[in-house]
C-alpha positions in Angstrom: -39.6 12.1 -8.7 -39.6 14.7 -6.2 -37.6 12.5 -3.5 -34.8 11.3 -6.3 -34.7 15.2 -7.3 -34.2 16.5 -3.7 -31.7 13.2 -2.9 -29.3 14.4 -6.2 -29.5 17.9 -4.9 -28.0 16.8 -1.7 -25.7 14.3 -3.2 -23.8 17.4 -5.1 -23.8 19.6 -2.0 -22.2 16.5 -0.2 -19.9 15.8 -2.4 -18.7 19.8 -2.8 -18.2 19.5 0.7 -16.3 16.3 0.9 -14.1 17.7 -1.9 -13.1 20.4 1.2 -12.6 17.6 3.5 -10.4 15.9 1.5 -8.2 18.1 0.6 -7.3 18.8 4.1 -7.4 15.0 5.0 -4.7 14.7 2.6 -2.2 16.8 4.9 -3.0 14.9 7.8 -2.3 11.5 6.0 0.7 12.7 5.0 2.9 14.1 7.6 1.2 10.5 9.4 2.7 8.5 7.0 6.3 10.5 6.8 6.7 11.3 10.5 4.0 9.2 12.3 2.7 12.2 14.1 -0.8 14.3 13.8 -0.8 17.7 12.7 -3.5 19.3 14.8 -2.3 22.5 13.8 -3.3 21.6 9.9 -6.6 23.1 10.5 -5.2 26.5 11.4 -3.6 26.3 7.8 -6.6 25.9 6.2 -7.9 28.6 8.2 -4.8 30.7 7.2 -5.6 30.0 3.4 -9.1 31.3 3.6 -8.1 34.6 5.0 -4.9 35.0 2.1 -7.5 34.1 -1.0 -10.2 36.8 0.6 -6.7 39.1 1.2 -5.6 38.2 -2.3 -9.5 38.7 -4.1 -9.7 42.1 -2.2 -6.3 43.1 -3.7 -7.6 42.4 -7.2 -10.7 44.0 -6.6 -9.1 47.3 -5.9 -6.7 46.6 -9.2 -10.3 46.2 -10.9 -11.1 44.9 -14.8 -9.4 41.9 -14.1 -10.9 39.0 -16.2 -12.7 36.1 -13.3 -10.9 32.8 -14.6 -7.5 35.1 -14.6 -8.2 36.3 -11.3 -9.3 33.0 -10.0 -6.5 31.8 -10.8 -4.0 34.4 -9.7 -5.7 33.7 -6.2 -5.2 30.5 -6.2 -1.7 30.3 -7.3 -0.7 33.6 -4.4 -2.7 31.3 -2.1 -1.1 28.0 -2.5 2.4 29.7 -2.8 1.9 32.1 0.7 -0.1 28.9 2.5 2.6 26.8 1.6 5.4 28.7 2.9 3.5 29.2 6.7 3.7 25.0 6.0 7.2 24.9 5.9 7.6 27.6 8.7 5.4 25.3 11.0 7.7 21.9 10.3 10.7 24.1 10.4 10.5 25.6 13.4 8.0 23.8 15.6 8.4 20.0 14.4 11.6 19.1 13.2 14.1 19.7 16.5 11.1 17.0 17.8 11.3 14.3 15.3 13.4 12.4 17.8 11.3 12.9 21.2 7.8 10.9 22.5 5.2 11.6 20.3 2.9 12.7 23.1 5.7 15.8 22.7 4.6 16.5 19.4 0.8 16.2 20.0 1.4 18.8 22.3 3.4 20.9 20.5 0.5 20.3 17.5 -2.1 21.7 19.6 0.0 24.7 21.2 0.7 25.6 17.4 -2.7 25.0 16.7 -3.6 27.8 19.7 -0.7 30.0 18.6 -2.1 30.4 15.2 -5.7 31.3 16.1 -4.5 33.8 18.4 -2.2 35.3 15.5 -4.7 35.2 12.7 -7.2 36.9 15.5 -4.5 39.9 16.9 -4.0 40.4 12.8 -7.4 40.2 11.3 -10.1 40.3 14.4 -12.5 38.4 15.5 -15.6 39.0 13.4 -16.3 36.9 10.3 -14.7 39.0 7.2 -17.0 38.2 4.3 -16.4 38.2 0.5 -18.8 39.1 -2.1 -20.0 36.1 -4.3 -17.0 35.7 -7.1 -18.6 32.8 -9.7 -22.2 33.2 -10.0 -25.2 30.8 -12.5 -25.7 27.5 -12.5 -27.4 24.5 -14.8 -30.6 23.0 -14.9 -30.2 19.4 -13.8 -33.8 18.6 -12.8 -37.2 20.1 -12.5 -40.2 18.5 -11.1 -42.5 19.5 -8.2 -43.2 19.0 -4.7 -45.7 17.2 -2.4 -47.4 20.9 -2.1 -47.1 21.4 -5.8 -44.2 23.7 -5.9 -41.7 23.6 -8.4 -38.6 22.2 -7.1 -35.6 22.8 -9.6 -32.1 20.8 -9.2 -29.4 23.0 -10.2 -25.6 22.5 -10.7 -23.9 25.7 -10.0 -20.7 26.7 -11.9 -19.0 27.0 -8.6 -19.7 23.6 -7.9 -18.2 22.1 -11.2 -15.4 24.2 -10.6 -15.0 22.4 -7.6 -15.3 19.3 -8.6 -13.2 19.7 -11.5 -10.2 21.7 -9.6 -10.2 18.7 -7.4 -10.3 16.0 -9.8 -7.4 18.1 -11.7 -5.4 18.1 -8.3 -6.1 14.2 -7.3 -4.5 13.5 -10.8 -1.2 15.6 -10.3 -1.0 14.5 -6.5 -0.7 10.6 -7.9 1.8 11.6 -10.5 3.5 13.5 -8.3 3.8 10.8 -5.7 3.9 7.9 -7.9 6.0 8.5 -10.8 8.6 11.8 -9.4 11.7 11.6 -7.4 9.5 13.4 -4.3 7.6 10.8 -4.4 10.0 8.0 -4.4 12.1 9.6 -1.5 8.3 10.5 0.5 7.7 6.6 0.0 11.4 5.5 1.0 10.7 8.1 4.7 7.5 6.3 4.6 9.5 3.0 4.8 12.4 4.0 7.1 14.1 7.1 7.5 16.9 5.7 8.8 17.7 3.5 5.8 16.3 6.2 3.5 19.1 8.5 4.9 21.7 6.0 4.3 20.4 5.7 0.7 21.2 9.6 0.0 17.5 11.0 0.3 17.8 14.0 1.9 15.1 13.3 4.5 14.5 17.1 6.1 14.5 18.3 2.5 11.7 15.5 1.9 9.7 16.3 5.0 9.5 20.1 4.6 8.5 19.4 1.2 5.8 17.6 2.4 4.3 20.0 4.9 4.8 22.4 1.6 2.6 20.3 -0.4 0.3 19.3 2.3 -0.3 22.9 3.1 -0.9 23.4 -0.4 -3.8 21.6 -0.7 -4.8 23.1 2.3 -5.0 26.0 0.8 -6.5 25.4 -2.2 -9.7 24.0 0.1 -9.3 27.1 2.1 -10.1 29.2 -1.5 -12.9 27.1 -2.0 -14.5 27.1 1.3 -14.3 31.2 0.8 -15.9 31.2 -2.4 -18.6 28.4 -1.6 -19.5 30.4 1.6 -18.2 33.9 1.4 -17.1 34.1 4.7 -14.3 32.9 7.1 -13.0 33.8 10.8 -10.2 33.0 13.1 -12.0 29.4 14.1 -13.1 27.9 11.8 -9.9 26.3 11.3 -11.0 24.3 14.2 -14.0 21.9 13.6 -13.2 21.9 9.7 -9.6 20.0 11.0 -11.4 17.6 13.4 -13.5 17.0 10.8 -11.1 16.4 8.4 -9.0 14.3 10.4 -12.1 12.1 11.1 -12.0 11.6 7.0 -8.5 10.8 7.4 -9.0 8.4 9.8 -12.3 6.8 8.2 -9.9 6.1 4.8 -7.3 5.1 6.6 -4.9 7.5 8.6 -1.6 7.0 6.0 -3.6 5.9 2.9 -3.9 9.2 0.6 -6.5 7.8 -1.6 -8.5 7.1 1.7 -8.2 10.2 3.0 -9.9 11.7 -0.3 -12.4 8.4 -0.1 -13.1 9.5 4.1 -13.4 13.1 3.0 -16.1 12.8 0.6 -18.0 10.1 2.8 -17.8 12.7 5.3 -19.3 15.3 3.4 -22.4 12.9 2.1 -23.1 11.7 5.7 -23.0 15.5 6.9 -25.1 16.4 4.4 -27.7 13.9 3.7 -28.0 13.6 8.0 -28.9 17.4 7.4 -31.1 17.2 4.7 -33.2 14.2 6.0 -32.8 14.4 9.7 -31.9 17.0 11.9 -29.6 20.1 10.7 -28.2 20.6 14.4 -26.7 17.4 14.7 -24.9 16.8 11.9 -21.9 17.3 13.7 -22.8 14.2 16.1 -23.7 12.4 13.0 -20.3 13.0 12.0 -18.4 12.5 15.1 -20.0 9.5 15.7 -19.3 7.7 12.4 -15.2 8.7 13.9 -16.3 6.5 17.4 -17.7 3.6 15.4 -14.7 3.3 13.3 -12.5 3.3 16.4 -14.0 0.7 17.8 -14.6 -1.7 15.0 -12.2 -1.1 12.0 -9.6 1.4 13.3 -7.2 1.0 10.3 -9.8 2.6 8.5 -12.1 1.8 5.0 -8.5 1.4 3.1 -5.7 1.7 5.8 -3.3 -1.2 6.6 -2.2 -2.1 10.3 1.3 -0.5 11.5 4.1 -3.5 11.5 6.2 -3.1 14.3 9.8 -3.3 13.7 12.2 -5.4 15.8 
């Protein structure tokens, strides 16, 4: 009992984290599937979100007696909103006069961005960890029974964690709408397609891109917020492997598949987790990185990408 106790304990915390990873995956699919270029920068957006929600829960906390699901909320909505608009900054001024060029221009200009905003948040913020007190505190007893030595092992489901889980699920179902049923996503599907032809059918395809990077950078954001309350600290770089790692989601579901990206993300989260749990906590990250390699080699589509037809 003890084993199936101590496997659901991790299986929450794995899929808390993947929640994270997806999120950000999501931005990387996306400007993929609209542009056909990586956003290496995308994890210096997430980073950028952290810092505005502890910004924004430091603000409140000097405004004081503010009720927690209001102010929750308020941070959220200031964080997706100011995120959102360093998003369209970023495709505005460091992406779009490149749309036309190799994309080994854009990778580069990616990473250089990438650079540009560590250095920035650094020169702005400094270079130590800035920490937040914890904001949603308690949890519920899943499962109690005891360990090998006897000790009382209890499985518990924190109310940060459902809040997690449930934010997510909420944002997965207005992301589908939103790209399945709305005019966005019609005209992101028809850039998706062919931009060219897209143009020629009226979509206003800079309108459509910068609208992505908005929306991208929105989710971004909204993981950023969560990674601050789930840890309650954040710095300049850690931007840095959270991207990598969230592009290895986005690659395991299938660089341009959305619902892969959220499917990599969450299997990315389990394998870090469980490796931790039951192997080694220092090598997680090679657990990780190598589950990127093997995909490479033998499926490099991804779990639900499709192969790229080449147009003649």
């Amino acid at each position: 009992m003890y084993h199936v106790a101590y496997f659901f304990d991790q299986l929450i915390n794995g899929i808390t984290l993947g929640a994270t990873y997806g999120l950000i995956a999501i931005g990387y699919t996306m400007v993929y599937g609209i542009i056909g270029m990586i956003n290496f920068a995308h994890g210096e957006i997430f980073m950028i979100g952290s810092f505005i929600s502890l910004v924004v829960f430091l603000i409140l906390g000097l405004a004081g007696g503010i009720f927690l699901p209001l102010a929750i909320f308020l941070v959220l909505v200031a964080t997706m909103v100011f995120t959102a608009a360093y998003g369209w900054t970023l495709e505005r001024v460091a992406y779009r006069q490149l749309r036309g060029s190799p994309r080994l221009a854009a990778l580069i200009t990616a990473i250089g961005m990438s650079i540009f905003l560590q250095n920035y948040v650094q020169l702005l913020q400094g270079a130590r960890n800035k920490p937040l007190p914890p904001q949603i505190t308690g949890s519920i007893k899943v499962i109690e029974t005891t360990n090998q030595a006897g000790q009382a092992y209890v499985v518990s489901l924190s109310y940060l964690q459902m809040m997690i889980i449930v934010l997510t699920v909420v944002l997965m179902i207005v992301f589908t709408y939103l790209i399945t049923r709305t005019a966005l996503g019609r005209a992101q599907r028809a850039c998706e397609q062919d931009r060219g032809m897209a143009a020629l059918l009226g979509i206003d395809v800079d309108r459509t891109i910068s609208l992505t990077f908005v929306i991208g950078a929105s989710l971004a954001a909204v993981a950023g917020l969560i990674f601050m309350l789930r840890y309650g600290a954040t710095d300049f770089f850690v931007g840095f492997l959270t991207g990598i790692k969230a592009f290895t989601a986005a690659v395991l579901g299938g660089i341009g598949s959305l619902p892969g990206a959220m499917l990599g993300g969450l299997l990315i989260g389990l394998i870090e987790v469980l490796f931790a749990g039951y192997f080694n906590l220092e090598y997680k990250d090679v657990a990780t990185f190598s589950i990127l390699v093997l995909v490479l080699i033998f499926r490099p589509t991804g779990l639900l990408g499709k192969p790229d037809i080449e147009k003649v």
